[in-house]
N, C-alpha and C positions, 0 to 999 in steps of 0.2 A: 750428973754432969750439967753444966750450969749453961744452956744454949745461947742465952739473951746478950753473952758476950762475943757467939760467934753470927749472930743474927745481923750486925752491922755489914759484916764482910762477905757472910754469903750473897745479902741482899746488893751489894757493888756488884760484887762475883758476876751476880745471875745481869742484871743491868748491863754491866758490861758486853756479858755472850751477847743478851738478845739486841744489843748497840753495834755489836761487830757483827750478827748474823743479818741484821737491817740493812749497816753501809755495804756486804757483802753483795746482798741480793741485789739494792740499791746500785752500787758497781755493775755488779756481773749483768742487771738490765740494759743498764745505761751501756754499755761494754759489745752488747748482743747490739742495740738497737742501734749503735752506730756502727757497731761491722756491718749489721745489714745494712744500714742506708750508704755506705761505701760500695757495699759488694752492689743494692739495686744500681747504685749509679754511674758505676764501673758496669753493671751487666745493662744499662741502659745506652752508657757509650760503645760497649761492645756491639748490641743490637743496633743502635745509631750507624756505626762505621761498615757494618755488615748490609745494612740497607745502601750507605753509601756506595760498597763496592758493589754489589748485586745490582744496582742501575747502571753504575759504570759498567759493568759488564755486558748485562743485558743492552747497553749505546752501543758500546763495542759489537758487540753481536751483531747486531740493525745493521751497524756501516759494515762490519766484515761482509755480511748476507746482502748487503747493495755492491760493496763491492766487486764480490765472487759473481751475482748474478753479471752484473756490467760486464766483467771478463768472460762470464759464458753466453751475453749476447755478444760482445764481439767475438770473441771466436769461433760463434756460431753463423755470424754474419762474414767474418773470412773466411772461414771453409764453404759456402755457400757461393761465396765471390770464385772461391777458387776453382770451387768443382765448376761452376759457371764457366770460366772462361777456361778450364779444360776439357768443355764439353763441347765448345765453340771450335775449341782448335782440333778435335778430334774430328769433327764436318768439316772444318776446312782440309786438315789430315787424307778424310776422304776423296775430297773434290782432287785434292794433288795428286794422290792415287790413279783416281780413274783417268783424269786426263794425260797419265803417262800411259794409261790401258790405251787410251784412244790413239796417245800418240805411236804405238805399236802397230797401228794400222796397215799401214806401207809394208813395214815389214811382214805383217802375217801374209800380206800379198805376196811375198817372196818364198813364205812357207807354202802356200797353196800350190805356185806353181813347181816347188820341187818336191811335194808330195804325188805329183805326178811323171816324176822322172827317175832313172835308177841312177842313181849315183854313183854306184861301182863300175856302170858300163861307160855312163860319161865322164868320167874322172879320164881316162887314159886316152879320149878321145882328144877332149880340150887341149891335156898333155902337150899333145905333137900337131894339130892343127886350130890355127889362128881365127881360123871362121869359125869354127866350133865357138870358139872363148869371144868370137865379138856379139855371136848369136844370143848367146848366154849374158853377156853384158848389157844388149840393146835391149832383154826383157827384163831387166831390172830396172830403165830409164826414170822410171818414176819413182823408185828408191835412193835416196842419198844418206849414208848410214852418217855419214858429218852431222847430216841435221837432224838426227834424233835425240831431244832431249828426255833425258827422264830424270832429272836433277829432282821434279816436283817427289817422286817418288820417294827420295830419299830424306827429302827434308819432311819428309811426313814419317816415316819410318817410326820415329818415339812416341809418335801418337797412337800406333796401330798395333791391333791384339798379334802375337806372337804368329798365329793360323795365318792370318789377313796378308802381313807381310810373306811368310812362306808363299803361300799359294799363289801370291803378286809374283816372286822369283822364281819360282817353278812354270808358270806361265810364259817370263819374260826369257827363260832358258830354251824352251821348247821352240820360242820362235827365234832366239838368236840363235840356235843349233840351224834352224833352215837356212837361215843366211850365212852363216859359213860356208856352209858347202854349196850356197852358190858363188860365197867369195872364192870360194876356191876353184870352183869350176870355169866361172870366168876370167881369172887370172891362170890357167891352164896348172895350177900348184901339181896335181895326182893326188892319188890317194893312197901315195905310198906313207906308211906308219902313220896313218890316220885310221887311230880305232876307238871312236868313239862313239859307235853304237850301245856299248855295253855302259855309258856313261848314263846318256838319256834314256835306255830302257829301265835302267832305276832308277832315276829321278822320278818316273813317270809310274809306275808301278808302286813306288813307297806312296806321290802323291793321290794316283786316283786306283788304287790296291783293285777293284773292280774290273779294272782295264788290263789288268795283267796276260789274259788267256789271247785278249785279242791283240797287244803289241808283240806276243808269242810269235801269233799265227800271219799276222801282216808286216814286221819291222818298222823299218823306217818309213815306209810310206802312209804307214797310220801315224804318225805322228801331229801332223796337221790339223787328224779329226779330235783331236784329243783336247786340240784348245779351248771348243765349245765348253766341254764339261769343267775344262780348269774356270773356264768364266763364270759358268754356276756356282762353283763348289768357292771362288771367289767372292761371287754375290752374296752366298751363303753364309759365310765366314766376316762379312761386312755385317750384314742382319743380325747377327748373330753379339758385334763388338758393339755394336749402337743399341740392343736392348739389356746390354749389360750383364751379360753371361760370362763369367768368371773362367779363365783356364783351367782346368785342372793338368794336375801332373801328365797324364796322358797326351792331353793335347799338346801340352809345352816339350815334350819328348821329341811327338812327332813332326812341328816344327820344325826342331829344331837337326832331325833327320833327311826334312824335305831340302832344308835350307842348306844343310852339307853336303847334299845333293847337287843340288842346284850350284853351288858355287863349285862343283868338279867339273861341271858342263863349263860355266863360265870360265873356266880357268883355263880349258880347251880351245875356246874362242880366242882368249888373249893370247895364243901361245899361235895365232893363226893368223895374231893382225885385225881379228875384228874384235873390237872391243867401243862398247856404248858407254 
């Protein structure tokens, strides 16, 4: 077989390949080496944009964290304001309080002297004579229950720990109970269906529990000595709201037992014409 005639066309043949596998590789580089300089510079913009938001964010952040602190020094600075000027009106609270204690004055003088008298034997006395009831009357001269305000008491009232307020009404009951039954003694009323003993012996019993054996043993006429200790247990109960000791359920209970108390006494006054 005579090769020299197939020698021209192999030798294109082969030229050919190794000119197509040339422009190939030639392509397929050029092909690589611009995808990657698209893809660095696409992943150069991506990284670019990523830094961009990453400062944006972290600016964002700075001002949100100035912000946020801004908003939690003022509201640190208005609660501060607040607790301030509810710390202010709860001493004033107090001052109201006590000067309706003091204005009770007069009257515990009408508790004193009817703690020394028997109410059930003068009650019938007055009744039927008119000297009795002026006797009775002329030793109250320096009480005018007109001019007793305790309005201060009341406007203080939302300031004052749940105790403070009972133990002020329990107090203020004890002695408007004496002054009833002097208003009644000197207006000659009797003491018929007048049963409230059993009102102020628990009022007094729930407030100072300790004293119970001896309002047993003495009644009504211990009543008067009883004041003393509600002023303690008062003072107490004040000490106690100004160093900032919490109720507990107990105490807001009991409160709120003295205080239902207290307002059945009162209710007995109003039903008799005394009423403060």
């Amino acid at each position: 077989m005579d090769l020299t005639a197939w020698f021209p066309s192999l030798t294109t043949t082969a030229l050919f390949a190794a000119a197509l596998w040339l422009g190939r590789n030639v392509i397929s580089t050029r092909l690589t080496k611009s995808v990657e300089h698209e893809f660095n510079t696409k992943l150069e913009s991506v990284r670019s944009q990523m830094r961009e938001s990453e400062e944006r964010l972290k600016a964002e952040l700075r001002a949100k964290e100035t912000e946020i602190a801004a908003l939690r020094s003022g509201a640190l600075t208005a609660l501060a304001s607040r607790q301030m000027a509810i710390d202010k009106r709860r001493l004033e609270a107090i001052d109201q309080l006590w000067a309706s204690v003091t204005a009770l004055g007069a009257a515990r003088g009408i508790a004193a002297l009817m703690s020394s008298i028997s109410f059930e034997k003068a009650a019938p006395i007055t009744e039927r004579d008119p000297k009795a009831r002026q006797a009775f009357e002329m030793m109250g001269t320096a009480f005018d229950i007109k001019s007793l305000d305790l309005s201060g008491a009341s406007k203080a009232r939302p300031f004052l720990s749940p105790m403070v307020w009972a133990t002020f009404s329990a107090l203020q009951a004890v002695v408007m109970h004496a002054v009833m039954r002097w208003h009644i003694l000197k207006g000659g009323l009797g003491a018929k269906d007048f049963m409230d003993n059993e009102a102020i012996s628990k009022l007094i019993k729930v407030a100072l529990p300790h004293y119970s054996d001896y309002i047993d043993k003495f009644g009504p006429s211990a009543y008067f000595y009883v004041l003393e200790a509600l002023d303690d247990q008062l003072l107490k109960e004040i000490q106690q709201m100004l160093s900032g000791v919490e109720a507990d359920k107990a105490s807001i209970e009991l409160a709120a037992e003295i205080l239902r108390q207290s307002n059945a006494v009162s209710a007995q006054a109003a039903n008799h014409d005394v009423v403060v």
